[in-house]
N, C-alpha and C positions, 0 to 999 in steps of 0.2 A: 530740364536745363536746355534743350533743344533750342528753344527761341532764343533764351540770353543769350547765346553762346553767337548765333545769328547777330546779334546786337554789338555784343561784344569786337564780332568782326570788322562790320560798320565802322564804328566810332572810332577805331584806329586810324580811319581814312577820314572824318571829317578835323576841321579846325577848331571847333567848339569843344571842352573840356565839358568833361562827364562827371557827374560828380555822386557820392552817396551820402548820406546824411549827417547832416552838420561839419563836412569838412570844411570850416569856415576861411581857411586857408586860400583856397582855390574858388571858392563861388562865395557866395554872397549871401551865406544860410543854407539851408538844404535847398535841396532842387526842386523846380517847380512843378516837373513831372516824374512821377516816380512809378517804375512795371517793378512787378511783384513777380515771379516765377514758383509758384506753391506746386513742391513736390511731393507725396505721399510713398513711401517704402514700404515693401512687398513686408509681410509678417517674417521675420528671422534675416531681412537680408538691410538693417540700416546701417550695420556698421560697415557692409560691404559695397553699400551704396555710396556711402560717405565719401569711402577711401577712392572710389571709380569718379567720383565726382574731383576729387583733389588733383588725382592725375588727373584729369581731364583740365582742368584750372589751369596747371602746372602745363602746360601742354598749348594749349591758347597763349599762354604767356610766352613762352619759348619760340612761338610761330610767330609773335609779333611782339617784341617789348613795348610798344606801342599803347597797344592792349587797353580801353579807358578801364577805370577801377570799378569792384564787385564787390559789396558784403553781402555775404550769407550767414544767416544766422541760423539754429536749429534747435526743435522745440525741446523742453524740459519737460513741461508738463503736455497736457493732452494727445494727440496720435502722433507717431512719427514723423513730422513732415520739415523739411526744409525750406526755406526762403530764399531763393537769388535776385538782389534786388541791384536795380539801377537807375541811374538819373538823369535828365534831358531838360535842357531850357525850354520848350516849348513841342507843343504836338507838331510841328511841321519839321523839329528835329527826329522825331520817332517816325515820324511818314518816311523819309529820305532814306534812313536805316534799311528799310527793308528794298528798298532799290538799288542799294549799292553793293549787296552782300558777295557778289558771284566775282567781283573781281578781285578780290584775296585768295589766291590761290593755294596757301598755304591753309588760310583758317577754314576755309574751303573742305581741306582731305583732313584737318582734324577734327572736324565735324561727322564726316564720313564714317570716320575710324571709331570715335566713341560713343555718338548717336546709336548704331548698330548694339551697344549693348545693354542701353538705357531699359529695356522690356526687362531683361531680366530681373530686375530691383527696383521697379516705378510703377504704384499701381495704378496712379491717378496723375495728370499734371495739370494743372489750372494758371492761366495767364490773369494779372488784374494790372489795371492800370487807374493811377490815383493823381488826384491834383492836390499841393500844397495849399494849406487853409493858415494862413500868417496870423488872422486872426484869433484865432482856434487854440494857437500855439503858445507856450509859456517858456521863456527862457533858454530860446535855441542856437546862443551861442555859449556851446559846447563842447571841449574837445571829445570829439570819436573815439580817438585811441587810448582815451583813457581808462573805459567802459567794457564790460566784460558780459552784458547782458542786456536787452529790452523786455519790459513787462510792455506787451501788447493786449491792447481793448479792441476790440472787433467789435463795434455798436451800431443797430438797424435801429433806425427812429422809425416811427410811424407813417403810412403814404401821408402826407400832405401839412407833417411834423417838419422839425428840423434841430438844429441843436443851438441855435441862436438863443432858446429863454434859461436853457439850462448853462450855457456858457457864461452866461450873463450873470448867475448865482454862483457858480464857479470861479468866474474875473473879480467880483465882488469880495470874494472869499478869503482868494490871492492877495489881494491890496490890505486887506485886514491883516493878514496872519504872516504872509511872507513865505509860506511853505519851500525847502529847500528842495527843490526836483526842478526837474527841465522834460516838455513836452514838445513832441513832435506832431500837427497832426494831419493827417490826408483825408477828403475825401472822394472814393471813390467814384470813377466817372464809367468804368464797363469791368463787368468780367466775375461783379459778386450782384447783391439784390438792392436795388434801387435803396436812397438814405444809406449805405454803410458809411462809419468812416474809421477810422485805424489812427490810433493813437499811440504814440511811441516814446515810452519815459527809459530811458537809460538809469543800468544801474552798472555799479562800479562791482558790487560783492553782494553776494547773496547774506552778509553780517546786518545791512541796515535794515531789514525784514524786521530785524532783531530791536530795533529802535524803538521806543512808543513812541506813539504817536501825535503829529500836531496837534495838543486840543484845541487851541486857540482855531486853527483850520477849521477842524469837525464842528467847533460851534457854531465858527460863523456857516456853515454849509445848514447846519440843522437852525440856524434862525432865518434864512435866505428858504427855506421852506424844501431845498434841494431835493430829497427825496420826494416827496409831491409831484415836483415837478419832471420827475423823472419818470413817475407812474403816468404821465399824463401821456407823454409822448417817446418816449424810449420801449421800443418794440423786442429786442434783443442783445444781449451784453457778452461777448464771450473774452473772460480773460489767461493769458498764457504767456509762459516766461520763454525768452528764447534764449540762446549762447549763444556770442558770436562764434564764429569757424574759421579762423584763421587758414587752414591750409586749404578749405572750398572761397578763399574770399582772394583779390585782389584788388590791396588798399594802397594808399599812395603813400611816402615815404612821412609828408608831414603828419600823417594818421598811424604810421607804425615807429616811430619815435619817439613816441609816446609810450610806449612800456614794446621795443624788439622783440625782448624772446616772446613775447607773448603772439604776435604779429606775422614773426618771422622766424618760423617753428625753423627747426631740421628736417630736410627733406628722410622720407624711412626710409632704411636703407635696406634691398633687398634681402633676402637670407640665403647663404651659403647653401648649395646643396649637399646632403649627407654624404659621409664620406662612407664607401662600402668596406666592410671590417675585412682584415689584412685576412688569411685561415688561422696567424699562427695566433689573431685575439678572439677568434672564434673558437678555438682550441680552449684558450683560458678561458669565455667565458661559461665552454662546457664542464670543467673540471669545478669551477666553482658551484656552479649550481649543482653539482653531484655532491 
């Protein structure tokens, strides 16, 4: 989280509104550039990572209400790892970012303070940064805060492949059948292996899993020759559920209005230190166990 958090800094100081995806509210669709902060937790320390990253959210927030907004999401399926993702109108707002960091002097020492114990619970951290693909994309005004979940696709097409013929059966598909989902999609520009792109379908409850399925969809995809053409030029598919994380994320108010408690948890509240037994309950608790 060491960069976002850098980022995070920034963006309190510029004029431009930061946005994360689909608050349609505030920008204009998702954002057109989107950093990805993929983090990896040590074996036995996620839950403890989780909670270091919350305070630390909570803490950024508090140094600056300012603060542009953060969702993070964390995985269900596959390894451990978290998401901290953000949003910018364009690359020469992400250049600026990193030039302005040093005069917040606040975000500044709270960087100091919880950077310092990121090692303990982080095995891996990986930076990615993706450009929005409109084209790409199905149905992306959505609200955010309504949604409790992303199934993400991680897809490498082949060098000198692309995803323009399989879209093309896919958009075909769409207009047939009407399928009820909303896609997000990026491709990325640095930081995974040349062709990825990241495709982001919200889901509200892990119950529509439970749903059968669009046939009227599946046919038109299996008469559009879809799988074929996915054998032709799709290199690698990796798919994985995430949750959002409400207390690692800071969302905007029109994005947490949308369902509060969920949003806008309760802070934990520390625990009481034990109280040292009086002699005269040490006495009873002797007599009893006798």
């Amino acid at each position: 989280m060491r960069r976002i958090l850098v980022l995070l800094a920034v963006f309190a100081l510029l004029a431009c509104p930061v946005m994360v995806l689909a608050q349609a509210e505030e920008m204009q669709g998702p954002p057109k550039i989107l950093e990805i902060i993929r983090e990896d937790s040590k074996p036995g320390k996620t839950t403890a990572h989780r909670k270091h990253e919350a305070r630390w959210t909570q803490a950024v927030v508090k140094a600056d209400p300012k603060t542009p907004h953060m969702l993070t999401i964390s995985s269900v399926t596959g390894p451990d790892e978290d998401w901290f993702m953000m949003g910018f109108d364009n690359f020469a707002q992400f250049e600026k970012s990193n030039e302005a960091f040093e005069t917040n002097a606040a975000l500044a020492q709270v960087m100091a303070t919880y950077s310092a114990k990121e090692t303990d619970f982080v095995s891996e951290s990986r930076t990615v940064v993706a450009k929005y693909r409109p084209e790409l994309s199905y149905k992306t005004n959505f609200q955010l805060g309504e949604y409790k979940y992303f199934n993400v696709l991680v897809v490498r097409y082949k060098l000198g492949a692309g995803p323009e013929e399989v879209h093309k059966i896919v958009q075909a598909a769409r207009e047939k059948a009407n399928p009820d989902y909303h896609q997000v999609t990026y491709e990325v520009t640095s930081g995974m292996p040349v062709g990825t792109y990241i495709y982001f379908t919200p889901i509200k409850s892990l119950a529509t899993w439970d749903e059968p399925p669009n046939k009227a969809y599946g046919q038109a995809l299996k008469e559009g020759h879809f799988m074929d053409e996915v054998g032709k030029t799709v290199q690698f598919v990796d798919s994985r559920l995430f949750a959002f994380s409400p207390r690692m994320s800071y969302v905007s108010e029109s994005v947490a209005k949308a369902n509060p408690e969920f949003w806008r948890p309760k802070a934990e509240m520390a625990k009481s230190p034990a109280k040292a037994a009086t002699p005269a309950a040490k006495k009873e608790m002797k007599t009893e166990k006798q």
